[in-house]
SERO-4910 file (N, C-alpha, C, O; in steps of 0.05 Angstrom, whole numbers):
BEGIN
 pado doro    nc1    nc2    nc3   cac1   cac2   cac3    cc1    cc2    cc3    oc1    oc2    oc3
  Unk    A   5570   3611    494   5548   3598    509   5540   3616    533   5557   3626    549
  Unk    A   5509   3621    533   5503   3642    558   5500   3620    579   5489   3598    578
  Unk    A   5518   3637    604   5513   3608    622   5472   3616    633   5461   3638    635
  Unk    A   5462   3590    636   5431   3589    647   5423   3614    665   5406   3629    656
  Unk    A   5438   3621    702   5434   3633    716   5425   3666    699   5404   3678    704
  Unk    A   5447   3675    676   5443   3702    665   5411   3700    647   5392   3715    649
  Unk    A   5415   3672    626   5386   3681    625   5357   3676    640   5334   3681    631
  Unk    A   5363   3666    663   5340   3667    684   5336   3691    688   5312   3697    691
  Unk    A   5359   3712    688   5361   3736    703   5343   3752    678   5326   3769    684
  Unk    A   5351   3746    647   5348   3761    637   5318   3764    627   5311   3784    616
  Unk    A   5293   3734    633   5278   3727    629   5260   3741    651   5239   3751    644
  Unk    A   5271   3742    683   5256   3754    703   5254   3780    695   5233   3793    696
  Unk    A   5280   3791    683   5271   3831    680   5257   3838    653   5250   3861    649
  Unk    A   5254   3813    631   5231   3816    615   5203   3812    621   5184   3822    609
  Unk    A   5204   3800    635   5178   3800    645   5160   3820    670   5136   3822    675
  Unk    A   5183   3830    679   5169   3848    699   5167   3877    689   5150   3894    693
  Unk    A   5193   3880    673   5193   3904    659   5168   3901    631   5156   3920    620
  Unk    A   5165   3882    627   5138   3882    594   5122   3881    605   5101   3890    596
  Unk    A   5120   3867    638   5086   3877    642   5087   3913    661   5068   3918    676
  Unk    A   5103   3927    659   5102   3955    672   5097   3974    642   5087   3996    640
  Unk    A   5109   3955    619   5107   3977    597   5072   3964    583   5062   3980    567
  Unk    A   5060   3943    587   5033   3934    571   5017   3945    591   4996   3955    581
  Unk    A   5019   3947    619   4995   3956    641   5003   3989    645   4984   4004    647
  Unk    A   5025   4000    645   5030   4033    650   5043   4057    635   5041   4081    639
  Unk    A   5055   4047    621   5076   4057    612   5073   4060    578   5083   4078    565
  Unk    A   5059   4042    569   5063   4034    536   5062   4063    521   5080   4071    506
  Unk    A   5031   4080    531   5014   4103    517   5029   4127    532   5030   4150    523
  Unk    A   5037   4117    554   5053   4147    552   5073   4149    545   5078   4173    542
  Unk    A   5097   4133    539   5120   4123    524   5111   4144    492   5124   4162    483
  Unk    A   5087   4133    483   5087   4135    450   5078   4162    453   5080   4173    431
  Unk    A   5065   4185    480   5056   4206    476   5077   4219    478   5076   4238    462
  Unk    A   5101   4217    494   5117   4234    510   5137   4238    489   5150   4258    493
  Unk    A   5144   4224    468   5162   4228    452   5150   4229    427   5130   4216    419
  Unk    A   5164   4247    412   5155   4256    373   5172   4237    362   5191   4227    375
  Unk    A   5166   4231    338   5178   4222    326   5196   4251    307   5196   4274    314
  Unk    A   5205   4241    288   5226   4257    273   5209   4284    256   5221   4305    254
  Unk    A   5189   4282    248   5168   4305    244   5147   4294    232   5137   4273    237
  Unk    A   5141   4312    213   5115   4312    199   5120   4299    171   5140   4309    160
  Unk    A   5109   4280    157   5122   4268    132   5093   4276    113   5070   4271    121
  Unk    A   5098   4284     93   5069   4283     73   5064   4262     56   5079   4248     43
  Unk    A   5037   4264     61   5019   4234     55   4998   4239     27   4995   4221     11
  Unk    A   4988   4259     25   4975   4262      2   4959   4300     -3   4960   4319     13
  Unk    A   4951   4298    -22   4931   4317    -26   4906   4309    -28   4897   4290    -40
  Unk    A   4891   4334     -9   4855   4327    -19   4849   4357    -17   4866   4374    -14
  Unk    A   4815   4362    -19   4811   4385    -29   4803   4399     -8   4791   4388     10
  Unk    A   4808   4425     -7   4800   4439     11   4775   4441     30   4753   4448     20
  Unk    A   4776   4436     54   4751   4437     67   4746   4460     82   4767   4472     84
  Unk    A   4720   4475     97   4726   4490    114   4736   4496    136   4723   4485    154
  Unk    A   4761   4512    149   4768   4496    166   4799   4498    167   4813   4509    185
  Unk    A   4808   4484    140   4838   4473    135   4853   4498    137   4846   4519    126
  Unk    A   4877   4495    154   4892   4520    145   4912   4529    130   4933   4517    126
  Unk    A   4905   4550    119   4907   4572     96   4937   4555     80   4939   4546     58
  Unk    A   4959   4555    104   4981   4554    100   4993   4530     84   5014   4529     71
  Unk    A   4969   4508     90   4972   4480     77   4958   4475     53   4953   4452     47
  Unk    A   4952   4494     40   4943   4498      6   4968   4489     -8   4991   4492     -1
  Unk    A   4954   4476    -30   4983   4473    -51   4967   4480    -72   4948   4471    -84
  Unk    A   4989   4510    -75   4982   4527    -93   4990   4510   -126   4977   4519   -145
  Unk    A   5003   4495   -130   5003   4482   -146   4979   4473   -167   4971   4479   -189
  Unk    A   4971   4448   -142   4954   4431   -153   4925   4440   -156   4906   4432   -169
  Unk    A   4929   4463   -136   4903   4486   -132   4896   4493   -166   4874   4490   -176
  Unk    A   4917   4502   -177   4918   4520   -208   4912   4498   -227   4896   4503   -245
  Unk    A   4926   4468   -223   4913   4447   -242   4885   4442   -235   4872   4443   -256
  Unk    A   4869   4437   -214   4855   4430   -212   4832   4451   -215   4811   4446   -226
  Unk    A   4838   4474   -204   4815   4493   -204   4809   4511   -180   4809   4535   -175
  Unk    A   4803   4483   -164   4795   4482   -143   4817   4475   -119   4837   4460   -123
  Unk    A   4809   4491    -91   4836   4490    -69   4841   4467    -62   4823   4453    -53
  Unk    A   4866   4458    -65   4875   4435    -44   4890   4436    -27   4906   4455    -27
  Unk    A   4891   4418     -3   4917   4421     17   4923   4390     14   4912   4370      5
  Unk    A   4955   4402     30   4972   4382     33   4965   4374     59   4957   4387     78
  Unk    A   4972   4340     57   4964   4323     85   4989   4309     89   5004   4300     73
  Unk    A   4990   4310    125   5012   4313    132   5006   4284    149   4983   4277    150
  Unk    A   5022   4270    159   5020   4255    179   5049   4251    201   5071   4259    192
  Unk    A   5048   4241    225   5079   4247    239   5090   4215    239   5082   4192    243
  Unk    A   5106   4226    233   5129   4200    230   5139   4196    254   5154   4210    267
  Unk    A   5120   4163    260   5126   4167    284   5154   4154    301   5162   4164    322
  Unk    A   5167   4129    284   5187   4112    283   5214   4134    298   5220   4152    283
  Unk    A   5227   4134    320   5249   4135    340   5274   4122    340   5276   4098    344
  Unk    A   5299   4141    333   5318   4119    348   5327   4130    374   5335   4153    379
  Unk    A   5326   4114    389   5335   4115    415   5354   4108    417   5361   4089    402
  Unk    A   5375   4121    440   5403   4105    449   5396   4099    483   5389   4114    502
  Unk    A   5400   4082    482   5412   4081    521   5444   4096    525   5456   4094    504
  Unk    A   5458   4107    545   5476   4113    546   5478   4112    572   5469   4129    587
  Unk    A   5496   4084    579   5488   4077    607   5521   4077    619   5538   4069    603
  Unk    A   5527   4083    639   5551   4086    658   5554   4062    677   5541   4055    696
  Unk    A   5572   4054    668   5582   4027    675   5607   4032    691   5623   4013    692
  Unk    A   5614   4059    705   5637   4054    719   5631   4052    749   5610   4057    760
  Unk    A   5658   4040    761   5659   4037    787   5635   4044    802   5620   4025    806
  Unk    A   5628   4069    811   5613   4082    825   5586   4073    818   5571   4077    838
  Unk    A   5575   4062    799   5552   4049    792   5547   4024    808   5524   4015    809
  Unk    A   5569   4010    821   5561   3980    827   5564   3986    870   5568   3969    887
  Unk    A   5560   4007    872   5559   4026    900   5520   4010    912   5501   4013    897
  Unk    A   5516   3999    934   5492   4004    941   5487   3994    967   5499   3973    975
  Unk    A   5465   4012    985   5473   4007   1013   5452   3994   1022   5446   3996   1045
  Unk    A   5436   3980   1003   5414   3962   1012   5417   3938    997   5438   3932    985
  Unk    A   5395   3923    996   5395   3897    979   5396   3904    951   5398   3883    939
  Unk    A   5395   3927    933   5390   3939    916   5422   3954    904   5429   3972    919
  Unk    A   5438   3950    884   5462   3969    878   5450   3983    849   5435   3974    832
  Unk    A   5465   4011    852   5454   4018    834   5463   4005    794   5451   4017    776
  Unk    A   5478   3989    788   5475   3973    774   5451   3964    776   5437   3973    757
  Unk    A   5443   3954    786   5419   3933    785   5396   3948    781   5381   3939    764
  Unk    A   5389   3970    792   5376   3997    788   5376   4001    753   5358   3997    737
  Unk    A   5403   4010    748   5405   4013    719   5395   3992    706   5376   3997    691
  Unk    A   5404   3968    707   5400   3949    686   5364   3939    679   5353   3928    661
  Unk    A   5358   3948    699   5324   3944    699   5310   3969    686   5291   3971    671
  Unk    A   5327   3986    696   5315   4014    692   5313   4011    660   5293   4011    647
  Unk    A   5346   4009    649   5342   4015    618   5339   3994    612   5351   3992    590
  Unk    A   5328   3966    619   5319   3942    600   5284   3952    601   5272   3936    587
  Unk    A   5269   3969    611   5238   3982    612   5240   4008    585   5224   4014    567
  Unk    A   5271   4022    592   5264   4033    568   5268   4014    536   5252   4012    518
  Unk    A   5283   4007    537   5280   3988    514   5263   3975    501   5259   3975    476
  Unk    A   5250   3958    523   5221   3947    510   5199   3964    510   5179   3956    497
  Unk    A   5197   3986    522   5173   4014    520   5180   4016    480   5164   4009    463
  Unk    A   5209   4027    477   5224   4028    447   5204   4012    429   5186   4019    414
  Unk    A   5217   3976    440   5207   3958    425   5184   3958    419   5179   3958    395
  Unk    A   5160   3960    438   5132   3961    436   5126   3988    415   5103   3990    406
  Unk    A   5138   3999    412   5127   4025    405   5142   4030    370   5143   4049    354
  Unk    A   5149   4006    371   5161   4008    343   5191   4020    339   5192   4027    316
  Unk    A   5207   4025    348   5229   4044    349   5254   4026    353   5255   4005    365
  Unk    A   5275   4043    340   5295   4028    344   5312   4036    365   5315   4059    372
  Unk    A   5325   4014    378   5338   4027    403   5371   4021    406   5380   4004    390
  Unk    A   5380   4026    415   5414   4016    411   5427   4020    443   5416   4033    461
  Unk    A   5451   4005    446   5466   4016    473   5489   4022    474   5504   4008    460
  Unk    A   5506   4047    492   5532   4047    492   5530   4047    517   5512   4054    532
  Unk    A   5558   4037    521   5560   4032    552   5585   4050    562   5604   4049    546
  Unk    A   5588   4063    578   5618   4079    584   5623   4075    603   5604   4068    617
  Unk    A   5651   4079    617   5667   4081    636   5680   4114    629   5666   4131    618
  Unk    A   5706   4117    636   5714   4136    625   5727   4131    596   5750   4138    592
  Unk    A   5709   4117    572   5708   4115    545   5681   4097    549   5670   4088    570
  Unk    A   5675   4094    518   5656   4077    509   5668   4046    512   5682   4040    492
  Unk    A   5666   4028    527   5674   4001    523   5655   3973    512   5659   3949    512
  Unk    A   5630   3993    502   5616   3974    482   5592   3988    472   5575   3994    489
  Unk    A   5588   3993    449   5569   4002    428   5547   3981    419   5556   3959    413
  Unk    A   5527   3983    418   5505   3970    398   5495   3983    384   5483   3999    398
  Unk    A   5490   3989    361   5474   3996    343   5439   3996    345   5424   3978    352
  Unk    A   5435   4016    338   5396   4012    345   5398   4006    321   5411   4011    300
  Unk    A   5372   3986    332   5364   3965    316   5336   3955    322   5330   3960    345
  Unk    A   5312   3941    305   5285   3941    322   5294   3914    325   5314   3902    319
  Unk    A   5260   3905    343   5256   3862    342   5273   3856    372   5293   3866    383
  Unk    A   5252   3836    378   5259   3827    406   5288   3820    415   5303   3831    431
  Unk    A   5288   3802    402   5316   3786    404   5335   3809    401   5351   3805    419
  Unk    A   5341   3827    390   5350   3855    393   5357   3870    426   5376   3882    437
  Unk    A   5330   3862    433   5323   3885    459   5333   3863    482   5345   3868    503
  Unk    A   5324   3834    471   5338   3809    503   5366   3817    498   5381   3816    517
  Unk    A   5378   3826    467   5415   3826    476   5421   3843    488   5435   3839    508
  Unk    A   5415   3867    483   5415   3895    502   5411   3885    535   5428   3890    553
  Unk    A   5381   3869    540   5377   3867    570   5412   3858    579   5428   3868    595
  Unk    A   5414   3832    558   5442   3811    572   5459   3824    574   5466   3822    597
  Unk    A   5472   3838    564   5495   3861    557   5493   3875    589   5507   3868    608
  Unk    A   5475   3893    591   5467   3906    611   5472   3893    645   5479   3905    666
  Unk    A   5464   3854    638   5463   3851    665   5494   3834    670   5503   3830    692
  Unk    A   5505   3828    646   5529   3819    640   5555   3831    643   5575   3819    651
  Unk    A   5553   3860    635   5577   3865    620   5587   3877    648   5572   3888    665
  Unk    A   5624   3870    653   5640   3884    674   5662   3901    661   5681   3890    649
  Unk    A   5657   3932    663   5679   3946    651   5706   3937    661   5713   3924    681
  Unk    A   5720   3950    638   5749   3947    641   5761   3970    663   5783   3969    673
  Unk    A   5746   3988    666   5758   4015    673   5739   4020    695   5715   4015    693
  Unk    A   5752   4032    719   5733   4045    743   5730   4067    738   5721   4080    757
  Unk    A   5734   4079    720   5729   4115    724   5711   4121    712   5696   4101    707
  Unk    A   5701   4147    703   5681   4148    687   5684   4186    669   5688   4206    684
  Unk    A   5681   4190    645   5673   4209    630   5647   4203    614   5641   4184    599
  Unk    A   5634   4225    622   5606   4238    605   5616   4249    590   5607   4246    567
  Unk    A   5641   4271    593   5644   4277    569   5642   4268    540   5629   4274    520
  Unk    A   5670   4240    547   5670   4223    525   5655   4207    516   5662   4194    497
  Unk    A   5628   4204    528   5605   4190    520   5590   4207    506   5582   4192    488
  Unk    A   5584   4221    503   5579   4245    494   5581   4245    473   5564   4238    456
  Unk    A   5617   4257    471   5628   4262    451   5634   4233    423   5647   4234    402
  Unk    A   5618   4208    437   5626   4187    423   5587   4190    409   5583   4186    385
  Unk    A   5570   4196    422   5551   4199    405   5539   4206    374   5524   4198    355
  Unk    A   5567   4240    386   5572   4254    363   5574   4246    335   5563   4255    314
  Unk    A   5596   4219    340   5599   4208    313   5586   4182    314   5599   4170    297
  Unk    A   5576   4174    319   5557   4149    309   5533   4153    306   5518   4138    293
  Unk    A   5526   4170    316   5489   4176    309   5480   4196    290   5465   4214    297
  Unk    A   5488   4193    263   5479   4213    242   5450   4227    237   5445   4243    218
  Unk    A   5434   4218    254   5412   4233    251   5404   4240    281   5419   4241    300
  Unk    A   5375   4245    281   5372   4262    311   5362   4233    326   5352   4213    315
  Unk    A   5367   4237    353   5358   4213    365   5347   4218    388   5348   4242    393
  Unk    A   5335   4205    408   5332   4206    440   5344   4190    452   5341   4165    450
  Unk    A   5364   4207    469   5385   4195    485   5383   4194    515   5387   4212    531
  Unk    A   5377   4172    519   5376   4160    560   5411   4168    569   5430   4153    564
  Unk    A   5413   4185    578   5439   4188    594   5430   4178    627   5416   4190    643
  Unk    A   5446   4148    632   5436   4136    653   5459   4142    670   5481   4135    662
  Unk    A   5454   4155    696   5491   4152    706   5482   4165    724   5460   4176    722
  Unk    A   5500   4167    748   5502   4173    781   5516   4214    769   5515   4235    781
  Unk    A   5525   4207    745   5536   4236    747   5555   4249    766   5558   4271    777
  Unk    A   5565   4229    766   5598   4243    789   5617   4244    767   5630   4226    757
  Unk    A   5615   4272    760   5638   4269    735   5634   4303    733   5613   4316    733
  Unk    A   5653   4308    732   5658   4344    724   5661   4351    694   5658   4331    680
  Unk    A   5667   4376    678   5674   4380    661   5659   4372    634   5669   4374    612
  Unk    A   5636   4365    638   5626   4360    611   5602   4373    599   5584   4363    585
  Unk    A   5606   4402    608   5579   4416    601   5585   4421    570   5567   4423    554
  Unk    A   5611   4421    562   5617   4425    526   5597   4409    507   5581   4418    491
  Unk    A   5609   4372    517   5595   4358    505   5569   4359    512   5555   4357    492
  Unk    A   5559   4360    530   5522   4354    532   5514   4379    516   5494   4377    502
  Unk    A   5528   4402    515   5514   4421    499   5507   4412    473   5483   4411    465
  Unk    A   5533   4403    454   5534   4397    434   5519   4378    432   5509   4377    410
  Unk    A   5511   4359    448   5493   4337    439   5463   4344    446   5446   4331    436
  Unk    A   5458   4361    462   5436   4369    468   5429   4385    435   5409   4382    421
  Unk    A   5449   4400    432   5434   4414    396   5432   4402    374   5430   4414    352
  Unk    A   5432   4374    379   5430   4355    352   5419   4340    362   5406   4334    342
  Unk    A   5404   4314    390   5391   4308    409   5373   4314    421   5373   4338    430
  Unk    A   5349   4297    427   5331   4303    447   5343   4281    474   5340   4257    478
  Unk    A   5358   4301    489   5379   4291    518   5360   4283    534   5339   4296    531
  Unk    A   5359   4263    551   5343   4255    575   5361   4252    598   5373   4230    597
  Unk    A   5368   4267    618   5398   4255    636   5378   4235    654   5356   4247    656
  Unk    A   5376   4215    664   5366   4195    679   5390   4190    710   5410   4176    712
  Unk    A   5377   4208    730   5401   4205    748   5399   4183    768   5377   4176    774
  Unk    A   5418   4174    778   5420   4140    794   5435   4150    821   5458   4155    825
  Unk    A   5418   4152    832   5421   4154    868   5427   4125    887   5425   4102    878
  Unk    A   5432   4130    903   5424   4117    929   5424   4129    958   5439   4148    963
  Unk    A   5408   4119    976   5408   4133    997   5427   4154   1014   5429   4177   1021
  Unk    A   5444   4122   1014   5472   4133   1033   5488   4158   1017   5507   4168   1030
  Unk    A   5481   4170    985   5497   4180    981   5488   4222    984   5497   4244    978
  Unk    A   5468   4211    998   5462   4235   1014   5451   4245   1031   5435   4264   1031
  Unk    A   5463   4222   1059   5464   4222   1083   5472   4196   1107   5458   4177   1115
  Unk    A   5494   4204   1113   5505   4170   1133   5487   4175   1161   5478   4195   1172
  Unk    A   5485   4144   1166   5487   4141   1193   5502   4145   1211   5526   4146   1206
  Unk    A   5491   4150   1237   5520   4146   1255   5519   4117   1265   5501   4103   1275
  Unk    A   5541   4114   1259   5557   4083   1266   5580   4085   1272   5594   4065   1271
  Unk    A   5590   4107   1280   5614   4107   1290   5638   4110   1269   5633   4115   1245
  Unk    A   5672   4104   1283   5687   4092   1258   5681   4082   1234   5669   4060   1232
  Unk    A   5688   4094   1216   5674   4078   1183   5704   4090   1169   5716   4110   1175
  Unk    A   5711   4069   1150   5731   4070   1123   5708   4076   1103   5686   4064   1101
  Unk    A   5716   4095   1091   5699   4093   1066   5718   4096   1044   5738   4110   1042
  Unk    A   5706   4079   1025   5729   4082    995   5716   4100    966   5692   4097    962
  Unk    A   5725   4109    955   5729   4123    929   5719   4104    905   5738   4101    890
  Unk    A   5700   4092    897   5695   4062    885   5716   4061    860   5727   4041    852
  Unk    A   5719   4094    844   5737   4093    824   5758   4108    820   5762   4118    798
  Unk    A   5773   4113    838   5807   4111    852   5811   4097    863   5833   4088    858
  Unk    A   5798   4085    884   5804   4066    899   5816   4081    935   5818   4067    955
  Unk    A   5819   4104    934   5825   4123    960   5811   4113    981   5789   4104    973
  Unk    A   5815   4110   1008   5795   4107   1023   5807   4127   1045   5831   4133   1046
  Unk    A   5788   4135   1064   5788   4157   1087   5780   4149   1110   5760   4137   1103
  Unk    A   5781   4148   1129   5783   4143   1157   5758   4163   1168   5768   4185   1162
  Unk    A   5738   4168   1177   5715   4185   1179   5695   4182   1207   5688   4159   1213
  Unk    A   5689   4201   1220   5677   4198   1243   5646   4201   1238   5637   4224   1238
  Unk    A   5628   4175   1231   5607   4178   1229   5595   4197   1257   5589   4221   1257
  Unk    A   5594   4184   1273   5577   4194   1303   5589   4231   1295   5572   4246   1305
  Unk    A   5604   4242   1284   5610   4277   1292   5579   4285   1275   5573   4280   1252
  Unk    A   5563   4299   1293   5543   4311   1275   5548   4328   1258   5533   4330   1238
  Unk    A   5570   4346   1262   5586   4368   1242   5589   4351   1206   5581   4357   1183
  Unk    A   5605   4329   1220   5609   4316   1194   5599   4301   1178   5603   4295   1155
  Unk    A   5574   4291   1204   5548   4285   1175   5534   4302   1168   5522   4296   1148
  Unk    A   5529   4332   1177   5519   4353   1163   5526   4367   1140   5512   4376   1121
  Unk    A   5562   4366   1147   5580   4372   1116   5575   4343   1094   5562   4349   1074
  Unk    A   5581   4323   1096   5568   4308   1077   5544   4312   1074   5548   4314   1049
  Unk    A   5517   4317   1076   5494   4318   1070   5496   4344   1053   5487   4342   1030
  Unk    A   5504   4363   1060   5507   4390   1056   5523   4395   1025   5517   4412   1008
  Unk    A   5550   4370   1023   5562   4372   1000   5548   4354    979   5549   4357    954
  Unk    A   5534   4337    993   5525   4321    963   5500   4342    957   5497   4348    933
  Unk    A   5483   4352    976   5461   4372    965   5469   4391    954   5453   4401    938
  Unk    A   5488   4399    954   5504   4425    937   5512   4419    915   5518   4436    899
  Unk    A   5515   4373    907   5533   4377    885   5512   4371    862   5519   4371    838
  Unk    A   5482   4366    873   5465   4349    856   5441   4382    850   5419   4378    840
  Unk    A   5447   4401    855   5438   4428    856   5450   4433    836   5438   4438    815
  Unk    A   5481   4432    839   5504   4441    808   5490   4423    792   5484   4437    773
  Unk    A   5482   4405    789   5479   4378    771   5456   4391    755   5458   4396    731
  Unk    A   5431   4399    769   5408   4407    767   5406   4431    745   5396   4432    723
  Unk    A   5424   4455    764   5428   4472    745   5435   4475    726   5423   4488    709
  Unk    A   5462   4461    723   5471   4447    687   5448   4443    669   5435   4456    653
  Unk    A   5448   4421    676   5419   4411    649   5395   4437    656   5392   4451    637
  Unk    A   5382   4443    674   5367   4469    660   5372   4479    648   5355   4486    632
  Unk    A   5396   4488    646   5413   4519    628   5410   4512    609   5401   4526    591
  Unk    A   5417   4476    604   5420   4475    572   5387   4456    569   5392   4435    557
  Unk    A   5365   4458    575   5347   4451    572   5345   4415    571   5332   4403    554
  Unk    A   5357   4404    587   5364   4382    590   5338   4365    600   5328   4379    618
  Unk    A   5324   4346    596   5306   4344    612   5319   4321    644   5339   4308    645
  Unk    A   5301   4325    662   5318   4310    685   5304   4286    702   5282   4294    708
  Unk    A   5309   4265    711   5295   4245    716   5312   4225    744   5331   4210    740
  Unk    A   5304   4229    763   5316   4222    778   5298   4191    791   5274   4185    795
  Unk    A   5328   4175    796   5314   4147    804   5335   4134    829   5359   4132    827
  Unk    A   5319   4125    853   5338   4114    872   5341   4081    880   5321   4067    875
  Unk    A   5357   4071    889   5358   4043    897   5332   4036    910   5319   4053    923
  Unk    A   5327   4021    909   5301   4015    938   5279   4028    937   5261   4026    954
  Unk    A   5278   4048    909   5256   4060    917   5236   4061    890   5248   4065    869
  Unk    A   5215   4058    888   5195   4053    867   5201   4078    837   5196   4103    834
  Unk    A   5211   4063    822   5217   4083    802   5193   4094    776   5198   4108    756
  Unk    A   5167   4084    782   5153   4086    763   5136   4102    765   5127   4108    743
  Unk    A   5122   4117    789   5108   4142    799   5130   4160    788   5120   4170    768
  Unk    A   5153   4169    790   5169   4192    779   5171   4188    748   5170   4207    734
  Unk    A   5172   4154    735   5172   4156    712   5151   4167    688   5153   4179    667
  Unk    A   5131   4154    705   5099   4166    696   5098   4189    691   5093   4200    669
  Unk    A   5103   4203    722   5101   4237    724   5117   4238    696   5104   4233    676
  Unk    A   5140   4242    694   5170   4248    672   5146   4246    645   5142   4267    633
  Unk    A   5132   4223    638   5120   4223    611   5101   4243    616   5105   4263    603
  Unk    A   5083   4243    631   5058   4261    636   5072   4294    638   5053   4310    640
  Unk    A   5089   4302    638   5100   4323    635   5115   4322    599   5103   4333    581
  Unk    A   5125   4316    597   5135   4310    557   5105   4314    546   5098   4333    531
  Unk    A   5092   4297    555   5057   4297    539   5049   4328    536   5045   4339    514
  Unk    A   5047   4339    562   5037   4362    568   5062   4387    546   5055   4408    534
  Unk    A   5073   4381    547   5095   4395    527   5092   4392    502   5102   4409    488
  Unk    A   5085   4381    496   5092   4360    465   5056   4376    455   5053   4384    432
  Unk    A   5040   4378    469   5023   4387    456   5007   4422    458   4986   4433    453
  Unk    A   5039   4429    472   5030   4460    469   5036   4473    440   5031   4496    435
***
């Protein structure tokens, strides 16, 4: 039994998220991404014009006369969400945590999916996968994904990309587009994103919040580790030491940056509190611009 309150919840982020994908999002969703390629649809006869390369020399010799082959793009997608559900995800220093961030975020990609015909699926990770869905098309499909998303509490505070990754590997036998949703505090996994980047069209989708790169001064502050659980004793008011924090998280989201360029990663950054759909737009309006060079 879903208790009522979740699907209130899950009814408000269908609705705000289906009207951002029917008023903004729908046509650049369907431009920004290919489908799996080019599938052939028939032969007709040569016009002026057609190129050379799309003759079928075949039917050319039965018939007489030149024909080409007609191509059309297949346009049908599977999509994965690959969303990070550890500790550090449920962190947020306004009315806004970045959970809540995510779960909106990838319940917009999903129904962009849905609208657009495509199948979409979710894994959820901590440091493992602690729940898989299968892409799959149809509404009722995409509300279980939303519920999942606004529902589910990992078992585990830590978190590997690697092993999310590396759990793609084997469940997705063909090529897919993969939402890597996550704050990205995780080392060591340039192996796996490679490998999935050469069988994958990778999207890393990164999840910020303010405070996590730059405090106030407020004086004495405990701050805790969300997935060790460590906490540190810290002198907000030292300007030294809010400069070295500012300084190390800009240094660590630079490494972050540079990673996925190297391996041609595309990158998408989204914060608490802050309007995620001008950067999302841009993100399609740039794929578009690519997709048709």
């Amino acid at each position: 039994m879903i208790p009522p309150e979740l699907l209130k919840k899950v009814r408000r982020i269908e609705i705000r998220t289906g009207r951002l994908v029917d008023s903004l999002l729908g046509g650049a969703y369907h431009s920004a991404f290919k489908g799996r390629g080019m599938e052939f649809e028939d032969v007709r006869e040569y016009v002026p014009g057609d190129e050379i390369r799309a003759i079928d020399w075949n039917v050319t010799a039965r018939a007489g006369t030149p024909h080409v082959k007609n191509f059309r793009e297949e346009r049908e997608l599977t999509v994965l969400l690959l969303v990070d559900v550890s500790r550090s995800e449920f962190f947020g220093s306004g009315e806004q945590r970045k959970s809540d961030l995510v779960a909106e975020f990838a319940s917009l990609l999903a129904l962009a999916a849905l609208r657009n015909g495509d199948k979409v699926g979710l894994a959820l990770f901590s440091d493992r996968v602690e729940r898989y869905i299968p892409p799959k098309k149809g509404r009722r499909h995409a509300l279980r994904l939303i519920r999942d998303l606004l529902a589910f509490r990992p078992a585990s505070r830590g978190t590997s990309v690697g092993e999310a990754l590396s759990f793609i590997g084997k469940v997705l036998k063909r090529r897919a587009v993969v939402f890597l949703v996550s704050d990205l505090l995780d080392e060591g996994f340039e192996r796996d994103l490679a490998a999935a980047r050469s069988r994958h069209d990778v999207v890393a989708v990164r999840v910020a919040d303010p405070r996590e790169a730059a405090l106030p001064d407020v004086g004495l502050v405990t701050l805790e580790d969300a997935e060790t659980g460590e906490t540190v004793l810290v002198d907000t008011g030292s300007t030294r030491f809010r400069e070295a924090f500012a300084s190390g998280g800009e240094g660590a989201r630079k490494r972050q940056t540079d990673l996925l360029r190297s391996l041609r990663v595309d990158e998408l950054s989204i914060t608490t509190g802050k309007d995620y759909v001008p950067e999302l737009t841009r993100f399609f309006r740039m794929r578009e611009k690519r997709a048709v060079r």
